[in-house]
Legacy VTK file of the C-alpha trace (Angstrom):
# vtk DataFile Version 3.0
C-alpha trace
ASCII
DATASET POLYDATA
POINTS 240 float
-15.619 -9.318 -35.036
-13.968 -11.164 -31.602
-14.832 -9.501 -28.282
-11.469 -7.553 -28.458
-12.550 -5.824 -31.645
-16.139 -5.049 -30.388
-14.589 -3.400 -26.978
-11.805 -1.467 -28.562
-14.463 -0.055 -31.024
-17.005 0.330 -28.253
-14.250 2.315 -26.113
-13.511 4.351 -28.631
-17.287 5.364 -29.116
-17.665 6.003 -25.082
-14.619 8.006 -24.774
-15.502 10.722 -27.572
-18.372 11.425 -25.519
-16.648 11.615 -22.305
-13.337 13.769 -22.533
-15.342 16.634 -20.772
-15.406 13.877 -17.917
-11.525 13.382 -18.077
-11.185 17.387 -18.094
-12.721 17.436 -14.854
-11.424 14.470 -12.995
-7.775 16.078 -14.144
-9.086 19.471 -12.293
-9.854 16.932 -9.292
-7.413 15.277 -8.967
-5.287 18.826 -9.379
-6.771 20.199 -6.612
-5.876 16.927 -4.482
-2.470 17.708 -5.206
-2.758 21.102 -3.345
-4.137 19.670 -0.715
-1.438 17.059 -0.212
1.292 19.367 -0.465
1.029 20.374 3.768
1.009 16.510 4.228
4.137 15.920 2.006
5.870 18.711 4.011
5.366 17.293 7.299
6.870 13.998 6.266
9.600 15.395 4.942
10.321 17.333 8.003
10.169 14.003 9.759
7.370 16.521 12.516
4.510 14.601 11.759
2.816 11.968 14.629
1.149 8.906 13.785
-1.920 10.738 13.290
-0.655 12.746 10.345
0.587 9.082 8.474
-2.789 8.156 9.213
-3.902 10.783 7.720
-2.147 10.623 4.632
-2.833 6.742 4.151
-6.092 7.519 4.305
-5.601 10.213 1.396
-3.966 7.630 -1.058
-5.996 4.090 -0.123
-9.534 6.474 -0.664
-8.690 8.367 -3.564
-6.165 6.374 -5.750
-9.067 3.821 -6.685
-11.244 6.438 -7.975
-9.025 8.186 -10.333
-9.978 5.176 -13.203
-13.470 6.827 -13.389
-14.638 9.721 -14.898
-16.348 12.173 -13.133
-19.321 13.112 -15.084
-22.869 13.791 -15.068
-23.613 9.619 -14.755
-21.716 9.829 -11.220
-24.321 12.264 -10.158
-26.943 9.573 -11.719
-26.564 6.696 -9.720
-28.839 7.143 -6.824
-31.559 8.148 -8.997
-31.182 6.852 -12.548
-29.281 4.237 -12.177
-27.263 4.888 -15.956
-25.249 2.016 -16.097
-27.519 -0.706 -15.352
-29.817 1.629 -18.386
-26.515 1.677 -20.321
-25.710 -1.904 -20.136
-29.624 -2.829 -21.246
-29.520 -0.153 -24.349
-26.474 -2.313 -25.588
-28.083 -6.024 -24.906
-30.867 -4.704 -27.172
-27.973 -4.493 -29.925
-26.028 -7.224 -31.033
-23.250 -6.577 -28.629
-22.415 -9.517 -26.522
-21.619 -9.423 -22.608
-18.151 -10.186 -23.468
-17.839 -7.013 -25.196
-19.453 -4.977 -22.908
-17.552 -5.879 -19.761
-14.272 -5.833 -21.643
-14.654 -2.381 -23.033
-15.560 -1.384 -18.943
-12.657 -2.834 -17.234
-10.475 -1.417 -20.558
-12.065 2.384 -20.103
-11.297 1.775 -16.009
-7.415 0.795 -17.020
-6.983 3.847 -19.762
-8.591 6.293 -17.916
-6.726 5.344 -14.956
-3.086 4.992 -16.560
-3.662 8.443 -17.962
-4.755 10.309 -14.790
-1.759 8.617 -12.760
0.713 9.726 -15.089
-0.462 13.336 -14.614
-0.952 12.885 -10.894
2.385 11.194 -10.206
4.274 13.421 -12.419
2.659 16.602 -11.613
3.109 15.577 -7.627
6.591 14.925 -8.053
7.162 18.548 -10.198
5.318 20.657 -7.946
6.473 19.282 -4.419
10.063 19.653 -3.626
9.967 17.958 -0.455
9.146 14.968 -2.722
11.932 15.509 -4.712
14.084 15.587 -1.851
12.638 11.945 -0.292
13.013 9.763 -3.557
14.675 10.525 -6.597
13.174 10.461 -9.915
14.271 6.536 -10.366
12.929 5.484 -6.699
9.523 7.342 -7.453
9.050 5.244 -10.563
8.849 2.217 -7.870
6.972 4.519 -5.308
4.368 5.425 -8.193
4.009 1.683 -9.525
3.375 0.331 -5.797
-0.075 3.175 -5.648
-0.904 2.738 -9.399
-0.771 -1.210 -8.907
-2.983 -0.414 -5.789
-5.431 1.320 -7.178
-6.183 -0.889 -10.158
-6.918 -3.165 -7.371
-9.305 -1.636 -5.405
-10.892 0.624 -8.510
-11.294 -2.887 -10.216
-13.779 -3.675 -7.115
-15.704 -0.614 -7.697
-16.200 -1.615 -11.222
-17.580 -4.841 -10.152
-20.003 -3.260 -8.178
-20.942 -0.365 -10.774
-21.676 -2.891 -13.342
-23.717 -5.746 -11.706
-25.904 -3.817 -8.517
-28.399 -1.489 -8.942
-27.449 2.563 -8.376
-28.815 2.488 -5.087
-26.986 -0.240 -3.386
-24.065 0.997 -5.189
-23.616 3.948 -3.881
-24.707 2.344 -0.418
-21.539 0.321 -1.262
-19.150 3.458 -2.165
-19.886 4.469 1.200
-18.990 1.317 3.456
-15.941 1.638 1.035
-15.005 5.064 2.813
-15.658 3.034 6.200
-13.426 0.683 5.419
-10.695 2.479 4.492
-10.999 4.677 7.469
-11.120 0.987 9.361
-7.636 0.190 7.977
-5.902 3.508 8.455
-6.996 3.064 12.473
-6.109 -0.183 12.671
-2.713 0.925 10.540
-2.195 3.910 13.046
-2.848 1.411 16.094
0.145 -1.224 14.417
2.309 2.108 14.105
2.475 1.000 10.409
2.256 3.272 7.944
1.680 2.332 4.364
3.342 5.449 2.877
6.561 5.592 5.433
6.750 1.819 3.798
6.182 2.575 -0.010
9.234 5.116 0.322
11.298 3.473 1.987
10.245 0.533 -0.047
11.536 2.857 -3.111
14.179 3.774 -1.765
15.835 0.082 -1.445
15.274 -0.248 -5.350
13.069 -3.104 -4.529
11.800 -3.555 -8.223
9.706 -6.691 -7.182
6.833 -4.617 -5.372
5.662 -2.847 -8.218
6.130 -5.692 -10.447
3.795 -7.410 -8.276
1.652 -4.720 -7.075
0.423 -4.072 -10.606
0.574 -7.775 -11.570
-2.094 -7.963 -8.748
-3.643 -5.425 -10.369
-4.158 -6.926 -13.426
-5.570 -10.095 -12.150
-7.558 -8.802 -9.670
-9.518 -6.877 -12.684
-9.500 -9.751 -14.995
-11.238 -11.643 -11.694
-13.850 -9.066 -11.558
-14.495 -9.391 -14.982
-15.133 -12.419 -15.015
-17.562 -11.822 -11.762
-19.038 -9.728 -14.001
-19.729 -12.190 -16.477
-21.561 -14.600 -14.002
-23.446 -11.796 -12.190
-24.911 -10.106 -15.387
-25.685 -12.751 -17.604
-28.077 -14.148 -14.856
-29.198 -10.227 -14.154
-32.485 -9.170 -15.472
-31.509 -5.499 -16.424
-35.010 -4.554 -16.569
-36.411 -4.978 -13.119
LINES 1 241
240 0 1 2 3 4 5 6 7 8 9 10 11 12 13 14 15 16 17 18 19 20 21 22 23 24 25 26 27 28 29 30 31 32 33 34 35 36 37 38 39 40 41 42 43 44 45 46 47 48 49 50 51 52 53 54 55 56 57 58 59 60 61 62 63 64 65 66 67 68 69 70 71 72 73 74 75 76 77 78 79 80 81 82 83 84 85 86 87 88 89 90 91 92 93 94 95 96 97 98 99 100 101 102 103 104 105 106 107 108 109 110 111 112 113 114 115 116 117 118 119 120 121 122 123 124 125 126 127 128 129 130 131 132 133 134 135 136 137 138 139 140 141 142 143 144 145 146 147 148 149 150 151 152 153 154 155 156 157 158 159 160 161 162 163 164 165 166 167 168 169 170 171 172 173 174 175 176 177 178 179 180 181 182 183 184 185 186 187 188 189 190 191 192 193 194 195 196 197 198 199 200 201 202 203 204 205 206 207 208 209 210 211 212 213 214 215 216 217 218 219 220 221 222 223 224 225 226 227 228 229 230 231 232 233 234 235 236 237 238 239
């Protein structure tokens, strides 16, 4: 069986034990929708400052990374437990090879966060009509690739992290990540850039080549951390 075998078969096993998980990150990521919808409203109405943009960049960099995981009782785990450093050492006890192991991570990321854009994108665009009024349905195809691109960037980094530090410093991590994203959105607001202002019009131009490369980054950014991956954990003891 090649590594691509073994993860396929070891995704499928993981992911009829977690569609309770996807139920609930759906219901999430739902609710962020609501909460957008005054944000969408004041861009539309062109009444928003520089604050509001910030606001709202600081909406999509934090949350679209995070939609690739499931939200389940393991997130709650990590401080304490520390489940996927346990995870990873149940399966080296089995003849299931790093290769595997990493592959069917970074493939679970990628499927579970294909499926909840799709329903966040398309449910966005459906429910607010000021967004249907900025982009039509062609230029938010573009819009959506840019942030889905994005986010398989920066979620790729958290799976890096999840699978190769211990619970504790991972979640110590998670948090300088919601630093750091606050840092950019300031610094953003102090350019008078703002990242969504730029995706739409962005989308609006037809410009097919930022999505093309925003989720070729994507893709080779989380083949990169795979490979990280690789180095990091085959030198890891999982048992300490």
């Amino acid at each position: 069986m090649t590594s691509w075998q073994g993860a396929w078969r070891l995704l499928r096993f993981d992911g009829s034990r977690s569609w309770i998980g996807l139920l609930i990150t759906i219901v999430f990521v739902s609710y962020m929708i609501v909460v957008m919808m005054p944000i969408f409203d004041d861009l539309h109405q062109h009444e928003n400052t520089g604050g509001s943009f910030w606001g709202y960049d600081l909406v999509y960099l934090s949350i679209l990374p995070t939609m690739g995981f499931l939200m389940n009782r393991s997130v709650l785990q990590y401080w304490g437990r520390d489940p996927y450093t346990r995870y990873n050492a149940y399966l080296r006890t089995m003849p299931i090879g790093w290769n595997t192991i990493i592959l069917a991570r970074l493939l679970q990321f990628i499927v579970v966060l294909t499926i909840v854009s799709l329903y966040f994108f398309t449910l966005q665009y459906v429910a607010l009509n000021e967004l249907r009024e900025l982009m039509t349905p062609g230029e938010y195809v573009i819009f959506s690739f840019i942030w889905y691109g994005y986010a398989m960037m920066a979620g790729s980094t958290y799976v890096f992290f999840e699978q190769s530090v211990k619970g504790k410093i991972y979640m110590f991590i998670c948090f300088c990540y919601l630093l750091l994203y606050a840092l950019v959105g300031l610094m953003l607001w102090q350019a008078d850039t703002h990242l969504m202002f730029t995706a739409i019009e962005v989308s609006r131009d037809h410009s097919i080549l930022w999505p093309l490369l925003s989720v070729l980054l994507g893709f080779t950014v989380a083949a990169l951390m795979g490979v990280l991956i690789w180095k990091r954990n085959t030198k890891r003891n999982l048992l300490e």
